[in-house]
Wavefront OBJ file of the C-alpha trace (Angstrom):
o trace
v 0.000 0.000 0.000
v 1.306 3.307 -1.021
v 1.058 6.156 1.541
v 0.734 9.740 0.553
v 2.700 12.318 2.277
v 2.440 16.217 1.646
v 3.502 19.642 3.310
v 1.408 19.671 6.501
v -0.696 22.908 6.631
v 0.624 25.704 8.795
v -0.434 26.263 11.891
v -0.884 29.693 12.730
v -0.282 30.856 16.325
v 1.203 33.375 18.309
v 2.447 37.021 16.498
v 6.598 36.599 16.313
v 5.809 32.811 15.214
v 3.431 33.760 12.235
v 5.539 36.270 10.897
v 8.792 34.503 10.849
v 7.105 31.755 9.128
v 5.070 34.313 6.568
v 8.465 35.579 5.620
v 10.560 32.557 5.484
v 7.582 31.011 3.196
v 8.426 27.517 4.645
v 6.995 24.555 6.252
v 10.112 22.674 6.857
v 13.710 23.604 7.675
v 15.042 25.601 4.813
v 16.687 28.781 3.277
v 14.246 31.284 1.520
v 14.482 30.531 -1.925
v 12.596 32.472 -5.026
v 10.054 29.091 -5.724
v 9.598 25.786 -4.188
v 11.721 22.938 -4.265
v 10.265 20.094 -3.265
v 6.872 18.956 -5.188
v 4.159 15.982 -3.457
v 6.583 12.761 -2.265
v 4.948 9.807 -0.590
v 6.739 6.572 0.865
v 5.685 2.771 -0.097
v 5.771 1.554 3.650
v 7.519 -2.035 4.519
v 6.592 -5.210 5.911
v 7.744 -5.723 9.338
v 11.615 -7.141 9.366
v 11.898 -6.830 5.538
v 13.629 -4.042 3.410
v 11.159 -3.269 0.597
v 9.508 0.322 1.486
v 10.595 2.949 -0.710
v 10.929 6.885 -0.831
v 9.600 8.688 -4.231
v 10.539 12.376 -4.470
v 9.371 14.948 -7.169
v 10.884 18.034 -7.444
v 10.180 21.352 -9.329
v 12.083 22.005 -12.348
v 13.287 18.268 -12.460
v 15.846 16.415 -10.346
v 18.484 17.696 -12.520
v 18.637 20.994 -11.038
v 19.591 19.600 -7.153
v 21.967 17.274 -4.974
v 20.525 14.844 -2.682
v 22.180 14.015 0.303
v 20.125 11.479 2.285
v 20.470 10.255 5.830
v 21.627 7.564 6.474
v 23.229 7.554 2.983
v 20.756 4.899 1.116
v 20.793 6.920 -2.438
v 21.882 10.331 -4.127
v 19.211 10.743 -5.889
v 15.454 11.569 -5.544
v 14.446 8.005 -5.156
v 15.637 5.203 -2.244
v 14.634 1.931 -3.211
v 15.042 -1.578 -0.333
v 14.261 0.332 2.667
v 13.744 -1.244 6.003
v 11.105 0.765 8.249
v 13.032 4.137 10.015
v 13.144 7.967 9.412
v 15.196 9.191 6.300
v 16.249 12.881 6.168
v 17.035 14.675 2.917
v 18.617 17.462 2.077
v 17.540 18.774 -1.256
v 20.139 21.785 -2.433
v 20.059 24.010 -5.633
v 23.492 23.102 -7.376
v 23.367 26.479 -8.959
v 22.981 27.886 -5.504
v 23.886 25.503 -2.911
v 22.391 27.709 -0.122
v 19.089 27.573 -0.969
v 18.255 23.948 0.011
v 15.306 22.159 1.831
v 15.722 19.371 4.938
v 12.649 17.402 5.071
v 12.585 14.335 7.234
v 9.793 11.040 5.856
v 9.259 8.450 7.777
v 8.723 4.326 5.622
v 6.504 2.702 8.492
v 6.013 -0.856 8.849
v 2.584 -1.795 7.063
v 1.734 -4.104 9.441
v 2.938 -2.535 12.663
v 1.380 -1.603 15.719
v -1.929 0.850 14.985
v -2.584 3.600 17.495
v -5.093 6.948 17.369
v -3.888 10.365 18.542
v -6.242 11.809 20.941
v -5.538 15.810 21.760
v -8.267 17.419 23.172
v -8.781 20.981 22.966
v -7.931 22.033 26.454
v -4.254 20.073 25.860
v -2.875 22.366 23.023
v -0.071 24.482 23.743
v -0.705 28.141 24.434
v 1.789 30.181 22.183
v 5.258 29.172 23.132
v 4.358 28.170 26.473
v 5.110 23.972 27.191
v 2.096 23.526 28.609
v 0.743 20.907 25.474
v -0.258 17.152 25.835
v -0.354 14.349 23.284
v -1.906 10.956 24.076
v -2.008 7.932 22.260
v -4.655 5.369 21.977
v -3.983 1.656 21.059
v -6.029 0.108 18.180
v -5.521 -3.389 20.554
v -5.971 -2.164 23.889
v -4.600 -5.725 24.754
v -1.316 -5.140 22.865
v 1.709 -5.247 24.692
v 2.612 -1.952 23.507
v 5.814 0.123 24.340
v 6.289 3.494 23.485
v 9.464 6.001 22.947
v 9.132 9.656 21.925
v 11.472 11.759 20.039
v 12.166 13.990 23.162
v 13.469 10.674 24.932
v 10.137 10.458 27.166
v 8.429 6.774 27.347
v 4.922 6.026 27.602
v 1.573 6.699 25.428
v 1.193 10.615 26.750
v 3.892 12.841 25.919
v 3.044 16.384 28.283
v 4.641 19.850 29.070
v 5.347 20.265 25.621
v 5.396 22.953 22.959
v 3.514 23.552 19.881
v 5.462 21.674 16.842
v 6.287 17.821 15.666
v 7.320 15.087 17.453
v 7.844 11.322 16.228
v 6.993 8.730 18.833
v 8.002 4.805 17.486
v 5.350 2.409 19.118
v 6.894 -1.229 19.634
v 5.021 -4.465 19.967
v 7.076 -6.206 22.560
v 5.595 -9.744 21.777
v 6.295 -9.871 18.616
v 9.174 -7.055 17.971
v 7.385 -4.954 15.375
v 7.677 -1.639 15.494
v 5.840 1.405 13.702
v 6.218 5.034 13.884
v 4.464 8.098 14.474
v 4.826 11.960 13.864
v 2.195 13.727 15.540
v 1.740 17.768 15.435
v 0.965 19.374 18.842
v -1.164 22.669 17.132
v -0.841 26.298 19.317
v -3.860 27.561 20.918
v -4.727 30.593 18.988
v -4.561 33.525 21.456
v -4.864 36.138 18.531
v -6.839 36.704 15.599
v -4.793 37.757 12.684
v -4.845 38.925 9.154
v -1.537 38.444 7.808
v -1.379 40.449 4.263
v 1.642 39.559 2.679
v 2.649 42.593 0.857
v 6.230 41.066 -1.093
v 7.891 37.626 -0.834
v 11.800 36.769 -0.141
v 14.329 35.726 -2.419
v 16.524 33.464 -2.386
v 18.904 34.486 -0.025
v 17.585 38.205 -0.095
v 15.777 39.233 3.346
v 13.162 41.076 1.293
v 10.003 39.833 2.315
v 7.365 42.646 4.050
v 4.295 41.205 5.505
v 1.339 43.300 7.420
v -0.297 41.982 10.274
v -3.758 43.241 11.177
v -4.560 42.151 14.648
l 1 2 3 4 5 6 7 8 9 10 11 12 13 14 15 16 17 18 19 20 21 22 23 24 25 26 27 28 29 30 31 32 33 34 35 36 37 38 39 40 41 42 43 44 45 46 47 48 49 50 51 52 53 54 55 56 57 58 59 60 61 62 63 64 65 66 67 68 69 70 71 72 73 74 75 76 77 78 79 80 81 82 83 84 85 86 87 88 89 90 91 92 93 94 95 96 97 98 99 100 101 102 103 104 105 106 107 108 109 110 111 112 113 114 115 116 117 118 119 120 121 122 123 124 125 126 127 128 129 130 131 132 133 134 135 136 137 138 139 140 141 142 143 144 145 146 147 148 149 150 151 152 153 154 155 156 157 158 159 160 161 162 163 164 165 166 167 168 169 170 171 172 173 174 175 176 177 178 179 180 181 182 183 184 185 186 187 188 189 190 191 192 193 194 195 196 197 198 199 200 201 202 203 204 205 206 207 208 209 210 211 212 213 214 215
């Protein structure tokens, strides 16, 4: 089964947050550049304990135009082929400019690995930057011996006293040793209601960009 993975939408939040990101025009860790880079991608998943999911990038202009450097280092181009079940990052780079690049992390999950639900209920979202966010996950087999490790290093199906922003949690059936993985956006409480109107857009390398905020 092929699984489709885009851009998640931004999340607008508190003032210094939306206009950085208005600005920068990104949704991932990159350099302003004058047009995208990185086009829809999706990853074939694997089966648990075998190496065939796969990673399928497009990019805009044609692959061409960029390097790929890809960790760990499992191709140098826009497609990895035999993957085992993990997170791959990928730096995509202009070669004509090598500072205007893109790091994207995708995660190949294991097809038939443990199943779980987020549950974040309105009162748990993070106010602004404040750490006051909690994530909590919910077992499709609430008989599965289930263990759970989050990107921050903390264990267990609720991850708390967070801030707004991603975090991948791997979820690991300890009877049988299959293991899947999660990324799971804590969204801001929205304190503010805002009208950005963006009035010019960045270029690559060029701080340029003006944006208005009506509050």
């Amino acid at each position: 089964m092929r699984q489709f993975l885009f851009f998640p939408p931004f999340q607008s939040g508190c003032l210094t947050l939306l206009i950085t990101c208005l600005l920068s025009g990104l949704s991932q860790a990159q350099t302003p550049c004058d047009h995208a880079i990185l086009g829809p991608y999706f990853a074939l998943n694997s089966v648990c304990g075998q190496n065939n999911g796969a990673i399928f990038l497009t990019t805009i202009g044609g692959d061409s135009l960029y390097t790929f450097a890809w960790t760990p280092n499992v191709s140098d181009n826009a497609q990895a082929n035999a993957l085992f079940a993990g997170s791959y990052r990928i730096k995509i780079a202009r070669k004509s400019d090598p500072a205007c690049f893109i790091d994207t992390l995708i995660i190949v999950n294991n097809s038939d690995g443990p199943q779980v639900d987020v549950n974040i209920q309105p009162s748990d979202t993070a106010n602004c930057t404040d750490s006051n966010g909690k994530l909590s996950l919910v077992p499709a087999d609430p008989n599965a011996n289930l263990s759970f490790t989050w990107s921050t290093g903390a264990t267990g199906p609720t991850l708390s006293g967070i801030k707004t922003g991603s975090y991948t949690v791997t979820i690991t059936n300890n009877s049988t040793g299959c293991f899947g993985i999660k990324s799971v956006y804590m969204p801001n409480r929205n304190l503010l209601t805002l009208t950005p109107l963006v009035e010019k857009y960045p270029k690559c390398g060029k701080p340029i960009g003006k944006v208005n905020i009506q509050v």
